[in-house]
N, C-alpha and C positions, 0 to 999 in steps of 0.2 A: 201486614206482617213484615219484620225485616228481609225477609226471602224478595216479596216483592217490589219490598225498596230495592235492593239491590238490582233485582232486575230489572228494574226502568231508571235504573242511577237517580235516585231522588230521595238517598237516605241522609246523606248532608245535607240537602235542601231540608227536608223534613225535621231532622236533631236540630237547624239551626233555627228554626220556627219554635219551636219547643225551648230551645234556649231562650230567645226573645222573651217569649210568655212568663218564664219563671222569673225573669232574670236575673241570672246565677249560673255557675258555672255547671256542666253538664255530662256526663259520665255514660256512653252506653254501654249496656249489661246485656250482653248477646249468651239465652239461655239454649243449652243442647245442642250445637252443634254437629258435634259424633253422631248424636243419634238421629238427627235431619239426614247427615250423608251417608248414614248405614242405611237408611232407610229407601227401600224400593218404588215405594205408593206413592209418595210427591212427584205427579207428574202433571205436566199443561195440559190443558184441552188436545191442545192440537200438536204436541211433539211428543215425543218419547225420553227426553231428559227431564232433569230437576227445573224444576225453577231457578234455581242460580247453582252454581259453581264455585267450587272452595279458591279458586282463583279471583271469582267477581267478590267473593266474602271479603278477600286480604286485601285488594285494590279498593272496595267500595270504603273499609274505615282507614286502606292508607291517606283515602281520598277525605275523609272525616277530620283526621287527624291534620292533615295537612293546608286546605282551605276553610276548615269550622274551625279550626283548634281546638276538636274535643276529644275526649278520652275515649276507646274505648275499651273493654273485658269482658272475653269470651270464657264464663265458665258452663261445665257439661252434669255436674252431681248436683244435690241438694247440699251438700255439703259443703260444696268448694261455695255456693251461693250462699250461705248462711257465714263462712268464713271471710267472704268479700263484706257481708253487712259491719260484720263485728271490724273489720279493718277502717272500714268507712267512719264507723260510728264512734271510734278511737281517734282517728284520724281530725275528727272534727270537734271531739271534746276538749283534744288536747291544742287545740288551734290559738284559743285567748294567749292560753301561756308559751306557746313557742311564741307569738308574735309579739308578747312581751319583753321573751327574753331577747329575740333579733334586736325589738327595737335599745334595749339595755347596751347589748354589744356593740351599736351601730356608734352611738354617743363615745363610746369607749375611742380613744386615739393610739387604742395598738389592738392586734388581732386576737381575740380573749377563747376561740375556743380551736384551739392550735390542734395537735395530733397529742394523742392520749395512750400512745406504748410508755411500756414502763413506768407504769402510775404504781405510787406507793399511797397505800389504804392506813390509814389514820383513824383508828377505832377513838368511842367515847370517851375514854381513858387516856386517851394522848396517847396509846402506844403506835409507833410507826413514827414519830414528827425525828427521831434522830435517824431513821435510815433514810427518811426523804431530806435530810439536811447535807446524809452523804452522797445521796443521790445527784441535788442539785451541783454541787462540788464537781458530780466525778461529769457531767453532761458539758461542761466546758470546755469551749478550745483548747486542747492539747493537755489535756487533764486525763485522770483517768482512775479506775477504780482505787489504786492504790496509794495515789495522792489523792482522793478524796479521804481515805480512810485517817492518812498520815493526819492533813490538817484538821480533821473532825475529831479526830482524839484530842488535838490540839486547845481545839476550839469549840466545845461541845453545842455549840447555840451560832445562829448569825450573826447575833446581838454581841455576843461577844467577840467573834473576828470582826466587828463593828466596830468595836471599840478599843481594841486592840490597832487598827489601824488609824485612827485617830495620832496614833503618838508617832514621835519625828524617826523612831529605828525599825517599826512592824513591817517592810520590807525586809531590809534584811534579814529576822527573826523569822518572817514566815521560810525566806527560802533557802534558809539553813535547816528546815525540818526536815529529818531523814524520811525515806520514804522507803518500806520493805519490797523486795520482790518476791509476792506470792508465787507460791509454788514450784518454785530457781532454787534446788537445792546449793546453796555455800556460794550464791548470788551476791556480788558485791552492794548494799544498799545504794541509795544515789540520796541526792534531794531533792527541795522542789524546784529551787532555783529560781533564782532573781525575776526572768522572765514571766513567768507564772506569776510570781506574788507580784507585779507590775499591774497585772492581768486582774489580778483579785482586787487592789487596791484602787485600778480605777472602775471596773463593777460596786463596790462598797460607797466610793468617795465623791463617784463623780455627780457634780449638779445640772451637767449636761447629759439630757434623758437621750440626744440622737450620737452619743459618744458613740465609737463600734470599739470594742473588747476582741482585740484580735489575736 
């Protein structure tokens, strides 16, 4: 029993015998715990304690974990062990396709699965692709909701501040666009200003991918 691994320190020795054999990696699943150390009747022949100690428990899989490199998981219900299987059993179906996707990203020469606040949902219909347009807009250096909105009215599509900067005055013209101050009541408007549309036009224009947009 794992009791008496513990107690003659020979439960890594033994997990990593078993690992060997399978060869594959290895998981122990330590059932009932609670109810071994609630329990009064586990005693040795010849002393009056348990056989092991909730202390020899947590040192014997630190010691597991630490020289075997194996896992282990102490669960105490039927429950919590049938909810470990179904984890397991997920965990290893979906295993092809993470490691396809990893291998996907890896090929990729920029970091493709970045932080995911503030995601705008883009149902079957296309609805949502113009608030993610203002979206992108407002998440730029020195940008902000209100100049996203200015040039997105502007410019309803990327495709089209695409090609609006193509031509030799879309500088200027971006950053003459006024831009309101939400919620300032009798707020003087401002623009976007030269700087900003600098900013846009080398995100749009430029053929150099390691440019920074500062």
């Amino acid at each position: 029993s794992v009791a008496e691994l513990v107690a003659s320190r020979g439960l890594a020795t033994h997990v990593c015998s078993v690992r060997d054999i399978v060869g594959c990696a290895v998981t122990l699943v330590v059932f009932g715990v609670k109810d071994y150390f609630k329990s009064t009747g586990r005693k040795t022949q010849n002393s009056n304690r348990n056989v092991m100690t909730d202390v020899e428990l947590e040192m014997a899989i630190t010691d597991l974990l630490v020289s075997a490199g194996c896992d282990a998981v102490i669960v105490n219900t039927p429950n919590e062990l049938a909810l470990l299987v179904v984890q397991f059993t997920k965990a290893i179906a979906e295993s092809p396709y993470k490691k396809a996707k990893r291998e996907c990203d890896e090929q990729a020469e920029f970091y493709m699965r970045g932080v995911n606040k503030q995601c705008v949902a883009i149902d079957k219909n296309g609805n949502g692709k113009s608030r993610l347009w203002q979206q992108m807009v407002a998440i730029l250096p020195q940008s902000s909701l209100e100049t996203s909105r200015a040039i997105c009215a502007q410019y309803k599509t990327p495709k089209m501040l695409y090609e609006a900067l193509q031509t030799q005055h879309a500088v200027n013209e971006i950053a003459d666009i006024g831009v309101a101050r939400a919620g300032v009541p009798d707020a003087r408007s401002r623009r976007v200003g030269p700087e900003f549309a600098r900013r846009l036009q080398i995100l749009f224009t430029a053929e150099d991918g390691d440019v920074l947009v500062e």
